[in-house]
Structure formats: C-alpha cells, structure tokens
C-alpha positions as CSV (number, residue, x, y, z in Angstrom):
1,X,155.9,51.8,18.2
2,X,153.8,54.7,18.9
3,X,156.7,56.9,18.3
4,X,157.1,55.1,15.2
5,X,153.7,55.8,14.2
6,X,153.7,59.2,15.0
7,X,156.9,60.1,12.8
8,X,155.3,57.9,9.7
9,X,152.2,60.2,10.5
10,X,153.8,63.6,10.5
11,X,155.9,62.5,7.3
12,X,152.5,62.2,5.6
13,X,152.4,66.1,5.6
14,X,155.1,66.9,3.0
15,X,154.0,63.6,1.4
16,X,150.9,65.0,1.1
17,X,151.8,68.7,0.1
18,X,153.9,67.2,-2.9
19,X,150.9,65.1,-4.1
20,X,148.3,68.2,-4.2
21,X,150.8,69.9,-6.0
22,X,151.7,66.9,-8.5
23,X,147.7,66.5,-9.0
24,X,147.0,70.1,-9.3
25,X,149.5,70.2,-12.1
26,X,148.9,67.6,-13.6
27,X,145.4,68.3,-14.1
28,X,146.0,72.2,-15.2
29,X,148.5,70.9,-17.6
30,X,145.8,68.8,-19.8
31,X,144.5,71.0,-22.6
32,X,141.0,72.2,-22.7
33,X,138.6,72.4,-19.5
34,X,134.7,71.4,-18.7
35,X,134.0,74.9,-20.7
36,X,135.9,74.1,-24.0
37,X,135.3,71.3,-26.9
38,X,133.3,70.1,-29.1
39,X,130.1,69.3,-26.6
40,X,129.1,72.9,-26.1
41,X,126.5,74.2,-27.4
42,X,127.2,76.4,-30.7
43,X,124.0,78.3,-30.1
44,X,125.6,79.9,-26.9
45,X,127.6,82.9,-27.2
46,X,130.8,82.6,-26.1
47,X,130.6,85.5,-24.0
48,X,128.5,83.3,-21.7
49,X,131.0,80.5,-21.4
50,X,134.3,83.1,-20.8
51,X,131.2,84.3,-18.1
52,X,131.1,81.6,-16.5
53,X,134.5,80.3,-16.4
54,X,135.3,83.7,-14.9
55,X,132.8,82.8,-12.0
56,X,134.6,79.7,-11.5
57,X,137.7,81.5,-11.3
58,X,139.2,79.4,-14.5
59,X,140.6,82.4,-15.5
60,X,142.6,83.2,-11.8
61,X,146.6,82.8,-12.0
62,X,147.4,79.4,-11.2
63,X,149.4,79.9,-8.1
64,X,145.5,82.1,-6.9
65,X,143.5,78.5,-8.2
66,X,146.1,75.6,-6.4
67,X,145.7,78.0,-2.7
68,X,142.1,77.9,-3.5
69,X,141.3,74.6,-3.8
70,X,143.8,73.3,-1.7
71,X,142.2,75.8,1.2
72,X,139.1,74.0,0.2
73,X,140.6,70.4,0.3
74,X,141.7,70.9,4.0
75,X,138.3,71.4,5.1
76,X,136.8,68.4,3.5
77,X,135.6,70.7,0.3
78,X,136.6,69.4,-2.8
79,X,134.7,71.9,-4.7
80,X,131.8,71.5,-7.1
81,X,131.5,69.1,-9.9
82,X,131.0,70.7,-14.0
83,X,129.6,67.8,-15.3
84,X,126.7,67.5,-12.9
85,X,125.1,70.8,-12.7
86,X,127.1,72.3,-9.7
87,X,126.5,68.8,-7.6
88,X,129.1,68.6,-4.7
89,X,132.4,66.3,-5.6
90,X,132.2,64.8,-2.0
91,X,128.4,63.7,-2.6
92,X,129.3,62.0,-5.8
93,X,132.1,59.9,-4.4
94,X,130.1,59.3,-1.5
95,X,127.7,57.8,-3.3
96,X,129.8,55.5,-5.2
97,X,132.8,54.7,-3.1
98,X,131.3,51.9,-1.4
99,X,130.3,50.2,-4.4
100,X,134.3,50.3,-4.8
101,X,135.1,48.9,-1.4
102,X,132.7,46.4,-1.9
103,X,134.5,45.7,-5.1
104,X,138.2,45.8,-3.7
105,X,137.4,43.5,-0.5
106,X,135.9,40.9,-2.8
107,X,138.9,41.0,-4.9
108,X,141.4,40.9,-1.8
109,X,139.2,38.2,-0.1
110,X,140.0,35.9,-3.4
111,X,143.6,36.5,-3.8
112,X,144.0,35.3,0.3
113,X,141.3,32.5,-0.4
114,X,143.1,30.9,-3.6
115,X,146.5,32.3,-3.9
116,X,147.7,30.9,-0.2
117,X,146.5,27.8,-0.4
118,X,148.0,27.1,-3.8
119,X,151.0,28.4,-2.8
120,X,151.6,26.7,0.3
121,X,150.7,23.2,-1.8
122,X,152.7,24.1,-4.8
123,X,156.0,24.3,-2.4
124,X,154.6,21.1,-0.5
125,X,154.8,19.6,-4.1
126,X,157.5,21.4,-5.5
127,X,157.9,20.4,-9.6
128,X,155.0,18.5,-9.5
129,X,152.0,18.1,-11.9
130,X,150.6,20.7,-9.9
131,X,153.3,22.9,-9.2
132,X,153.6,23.3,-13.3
133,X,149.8,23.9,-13.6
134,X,149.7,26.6,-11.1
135,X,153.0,28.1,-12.7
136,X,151.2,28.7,-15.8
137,X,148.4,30.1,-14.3
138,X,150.0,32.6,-12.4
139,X,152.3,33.6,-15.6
140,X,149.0,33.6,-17.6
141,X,147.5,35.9,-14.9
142,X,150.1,37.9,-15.0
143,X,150.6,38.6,-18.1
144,X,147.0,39.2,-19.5
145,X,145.1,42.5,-18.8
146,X,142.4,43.2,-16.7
147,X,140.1,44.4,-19.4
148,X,141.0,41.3,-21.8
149,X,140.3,39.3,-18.8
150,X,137.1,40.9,-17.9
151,X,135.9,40.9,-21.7
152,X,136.7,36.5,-21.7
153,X,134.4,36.5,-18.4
154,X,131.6,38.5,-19.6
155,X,131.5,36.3,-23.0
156,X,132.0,33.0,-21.2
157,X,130.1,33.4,-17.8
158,X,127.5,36.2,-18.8
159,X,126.5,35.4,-22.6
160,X,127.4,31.8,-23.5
161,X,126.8,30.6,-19.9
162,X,124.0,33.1,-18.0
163,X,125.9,32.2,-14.8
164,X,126.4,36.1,-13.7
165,X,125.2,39.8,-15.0
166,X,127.8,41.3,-17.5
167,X,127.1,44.8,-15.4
168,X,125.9,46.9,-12.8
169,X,125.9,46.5,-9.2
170,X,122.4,45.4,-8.7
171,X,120.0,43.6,-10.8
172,X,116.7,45.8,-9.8
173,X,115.9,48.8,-7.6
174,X,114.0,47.5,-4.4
175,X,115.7,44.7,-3.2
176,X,116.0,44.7,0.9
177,X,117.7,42.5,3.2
178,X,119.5,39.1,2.1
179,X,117.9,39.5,-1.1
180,X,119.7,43.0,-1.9
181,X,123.5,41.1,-0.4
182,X,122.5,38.2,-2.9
183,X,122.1,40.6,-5.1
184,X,124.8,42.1,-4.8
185,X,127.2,39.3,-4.4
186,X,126.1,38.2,-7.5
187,X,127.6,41.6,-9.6
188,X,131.0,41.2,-7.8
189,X,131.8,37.6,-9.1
190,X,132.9,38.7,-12.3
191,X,134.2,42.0,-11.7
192,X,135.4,41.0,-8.4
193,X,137.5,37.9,-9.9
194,X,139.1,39.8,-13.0
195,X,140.5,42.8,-10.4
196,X,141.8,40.3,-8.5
197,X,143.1,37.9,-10.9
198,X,146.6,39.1,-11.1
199,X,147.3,39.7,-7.5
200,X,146.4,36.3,-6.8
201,X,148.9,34.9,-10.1
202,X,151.8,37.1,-7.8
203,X,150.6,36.1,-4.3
204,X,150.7,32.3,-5.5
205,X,154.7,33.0,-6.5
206,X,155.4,35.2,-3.6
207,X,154.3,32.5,-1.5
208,X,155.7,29.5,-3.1
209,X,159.0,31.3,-3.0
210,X,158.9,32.2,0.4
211,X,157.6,28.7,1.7
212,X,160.8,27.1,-0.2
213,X,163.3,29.9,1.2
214,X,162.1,29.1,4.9
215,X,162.3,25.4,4.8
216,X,166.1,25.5,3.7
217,X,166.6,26.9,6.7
218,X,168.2,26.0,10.0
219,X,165.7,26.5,12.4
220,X,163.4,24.7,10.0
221,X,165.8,22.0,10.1
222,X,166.0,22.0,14.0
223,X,162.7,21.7,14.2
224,X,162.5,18.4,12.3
225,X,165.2,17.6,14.2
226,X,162.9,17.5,17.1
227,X,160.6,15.0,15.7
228,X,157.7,17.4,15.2
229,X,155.6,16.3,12.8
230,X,155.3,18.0,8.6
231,X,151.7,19.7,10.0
232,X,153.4,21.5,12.8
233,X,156.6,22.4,11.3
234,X,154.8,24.1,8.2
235,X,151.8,25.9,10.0
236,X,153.8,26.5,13.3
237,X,157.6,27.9,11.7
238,X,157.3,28.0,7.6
239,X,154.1,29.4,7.1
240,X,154.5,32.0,10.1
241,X,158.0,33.0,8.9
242,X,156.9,32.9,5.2
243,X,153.8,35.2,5.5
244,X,155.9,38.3,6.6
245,X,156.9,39.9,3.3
246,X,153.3,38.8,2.2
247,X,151.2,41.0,5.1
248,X,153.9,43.5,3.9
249,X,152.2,43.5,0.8
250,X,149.0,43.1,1.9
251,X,149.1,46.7,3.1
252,X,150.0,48.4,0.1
253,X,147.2,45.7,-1.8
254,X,144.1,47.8,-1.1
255,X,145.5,50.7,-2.7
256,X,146.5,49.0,-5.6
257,X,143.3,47.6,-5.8
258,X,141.2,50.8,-5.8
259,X,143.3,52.1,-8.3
260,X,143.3,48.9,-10.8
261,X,139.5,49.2,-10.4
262,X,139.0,52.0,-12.5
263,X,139.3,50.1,-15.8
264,X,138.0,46.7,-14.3
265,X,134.7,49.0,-13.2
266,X,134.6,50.6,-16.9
267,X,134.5,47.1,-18.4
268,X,131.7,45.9,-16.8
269,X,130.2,49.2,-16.1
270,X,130.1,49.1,-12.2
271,X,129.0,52.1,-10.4
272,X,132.2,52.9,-8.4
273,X,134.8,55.7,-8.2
274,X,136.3,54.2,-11.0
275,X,133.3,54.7,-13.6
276,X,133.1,58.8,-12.0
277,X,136.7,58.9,-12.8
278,X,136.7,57.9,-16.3
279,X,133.4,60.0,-17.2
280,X,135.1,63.1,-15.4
281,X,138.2,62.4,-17.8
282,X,135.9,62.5,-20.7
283,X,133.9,65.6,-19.7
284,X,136.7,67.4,-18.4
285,X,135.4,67.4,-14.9
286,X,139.0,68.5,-13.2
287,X,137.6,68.8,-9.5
288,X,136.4,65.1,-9.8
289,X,139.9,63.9,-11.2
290,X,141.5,65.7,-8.5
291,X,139.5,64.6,-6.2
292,X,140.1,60.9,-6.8
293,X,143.5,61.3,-7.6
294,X,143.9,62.6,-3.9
295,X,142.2,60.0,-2.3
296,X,144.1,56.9,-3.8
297,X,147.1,58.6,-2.9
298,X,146.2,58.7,0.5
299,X,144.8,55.8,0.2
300,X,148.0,54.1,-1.0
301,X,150.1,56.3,2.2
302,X,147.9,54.9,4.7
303,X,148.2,51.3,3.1
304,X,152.2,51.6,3.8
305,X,152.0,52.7,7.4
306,X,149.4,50.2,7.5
307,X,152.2,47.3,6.1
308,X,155.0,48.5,8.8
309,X,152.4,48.0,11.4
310,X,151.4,44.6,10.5
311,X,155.2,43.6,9.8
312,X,156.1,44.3,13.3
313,X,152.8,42.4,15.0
314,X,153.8,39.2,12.6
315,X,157.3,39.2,13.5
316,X,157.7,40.2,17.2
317,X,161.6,40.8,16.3
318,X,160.8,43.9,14.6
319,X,161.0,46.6,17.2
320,X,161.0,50.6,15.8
321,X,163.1,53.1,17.8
C-alpha cells in the first residue's frame, strides 16, 4: 500500500506539470486582460496602462510569463490580484475557501444522509410505490440545473415562505459562538441542498443498483441459506459489498463539489471561491482564475488517490503491488 501510494504520489508531478500548462494557456488564450476593455478609464492615457502592463510583465514572451509564475506557484506565490489593488491571490482565497468547504461538506453530508437510505429501501421494495417515487426524483434531480434549482428554492423557501436567507453566509456581523454556527447553518440549507441535489438523484441509483446486483448473488444466497436473518444479511454482506463502487465515488465527490459550487455560490451570492472566481472572470483577474483553476485540479487528483485508498480499506481483497 505504501508503495502504492507513493507511485500515485510521484505520478501527480507530470499530472501536475500538464495542468499548469493547460491553465496557463488557457487563460493567455482569452482575449483582452485586467488592463483592456471597456471599464478603464478614458481619462487615462494610454501610455499609463502599456506602463503598467509592462511592470507586470504582460508584455514578456509567453514561454518568460508561464516560468514566472509557475516559479512563483511552487513556492506557494500565486502572484498579485488586478482587480483588488495589488491584494495577494492566496489572501483572497484564504479568506473565502472555508466558506466553500463549509458549503461542500454540507452538500456531501446530504447526499450520504438521504441518498443511502433511499437507496437501500428502494431495492428493499423494488417496483414499489416508493421505488417509482424516488425514481422520478432522482431523474428530476438529474436532469434540472443547479441554478434553476437554486432560483425554485430561493422563490419557494426564501420569498413565499421566509423559512431561509436567499444569500450570504451570515445574516449580521458580530455573531459569536452557537449563535454565529446557527447562523451559519442557516445560509447553507438552501445553497447547501441545491449543490447537492444531483449527487444525491445519482447516489440513490448507484445504490439501488448495486444493492439489487449483490443480492443475486451466491454468497448472498449462502448466507440465507444459513438461516441468518433479512437485517444481518443486508447490513452484514449487501450493504458492505454494495458500498464499494460508492466510497469509490465518494473520493472524487469533494472535487466535484467544489467545482459545481461556483454557479450554485453565484445564485445565491455566497462568499466562496466560487463568487472570486466568477468576479475574476468578469474583471479579467487571470492570476485569480489561475489560481482556482489549480487548486480544484489538485483538488480533484487528491480526491482519486483518496478513492483507491478507501477501495482497498472497504474491500480487504484489494491488495496493490
């Protein structure tokens, strides 16, 4: 295993290398930058602007501006933002990341609460009443987007019922303690629910469809043989056989979820990484797109090292050479 790890660890540096380069190019091949448009100032010369963009080293050759940031980017610099006056990229994220975390583990902590349980009953009552119902759900889940889902919450449980704020991550500065996690709470419902809502329609499938795959088979059969009873046989062999492609998931789910925050954060306003990354798209800010960009990628590498880990504790037969 630690061998294992080790090799999925040193593969991460190529990995890596061809992501920079991918978001480096990507970014350098959108038209414009922070210094260009329509928002500048026409009482400015221009000089001032091709001044400054010199300082910045816009104008280097682009081979001279990937080595430079990507020197930067190995030391933990991801350079300074153009949007807000010169203010480090790392402080900005830092100050808003958790707010995303926060947003993502809510999120995950639904899909696991209702999508498991409904899928475990819907194969217990396979073409039932309830088997239909939660079907449909999951198709309906599936098949609508976040932001449609997110506008039918914020009309329904914000304005026509008052339940939850349509925004924000707090209500009012100066909250402490229980107060401020109530708070808190309170601003992930909505947001927290619509991100998760079509990982929880697929987790309810997956896990339907594994549940019925594992009771057809022979050691499931054996087992009732045995004269165990329905309890034991489904949470001691089915459900324990049935949740390994699920943790498999599980570890690339985080950073799928980071990523499908960014338009579930713009909908309801939420002060994440999301919100910084559509505001830096607007303005141009490329070090802040960049930035971002790099860190869901990694995010998402990690979160499949993460899912060969988990495979192997869950199923003991798994053994890595």
């Amino acid at each position: 295993m630690h061998k294992y790890i080790t090799r999925r660890i040193l593969q991460f540096i190529p990995m890596l290398f061809f992501i920079t380069v991918i978001v480096f190019g990507l970014a350098k091949a959108a038209p414009g930058d922070v210094l260009s448009g329509e928002k500048l100032d026409p009482n400015i010369p221009h000089e001032v602007y091709e001044m400054r963009r010199e300082a910045l080293g816009l104008n280097d050759p682009i081979p001279v501006q990937y080595w430079n940031w990507l020197s930067s980017v190995a030391t933990g610099d991801f350079g300074t933002s153009m949007q807000y006056s010169g203010r480090p990229v790392i402080d900005l994220i830092n100050a808003r990341i958790m707010n995303t975390i926060y947003l993502s583990l809510f999120a995950l902590a639904v899909t696991l609460a209702v999508a498991i349980p409904i899928g475990i009953y819907s194969a217990q009552k396979k073409y039932s009443l309830f088997d239909y119902g939660a079907t449909t759900f999951a198709f309906l889940g599936l098949a609508t987007p976040n932001f449609f889902a997110g506008l039918i919450a914020i009309y329904i449980f914000a304005f026509t019922l008052g339940w939850f704020p349509a925004q924000g991550s707090t209500t009012t500065v100066g909250l402490t303690g229980i107060e401020l996690f109530l708070d808190k709470l309170k601003h992930l419902v909505l947001p927290g629910f619509t991100l998760g809502l079509a990982s929880t329609a697929a987790y309810m499938r997956y896990m339907r469809t594994e549940i019925l795959e594992v009771k057809g088979s022979d050691f499931i059969r054996t087992a009732q043989a045995k004269g165990l009873s329905n309890q034991s046989v489904l949470y001691k062999h089915t459900l324990r056989n049935a949740l390994i492609p699920i943790i498999t998931l599980l570890g690339l789910e985080f950073g799928t979820l980071l990523s499908g925050a960014i338009i579930t954060e713009r909908v309801f306003n939420y002060p994440g990484i999301g919100t910084l990354f559509i505001n830096a798209i607007q303005n141009r800010d490329y070090p802040v797109i960049m930035a971002i960009n790099l860190i869901l990628a990694v995010t998402i590498l990690a979160g499949n090292l993460l899912a060969d880990i988990f495979y192997a504790i869950v199923d003991p037969r798994i053994r890595y050479d």
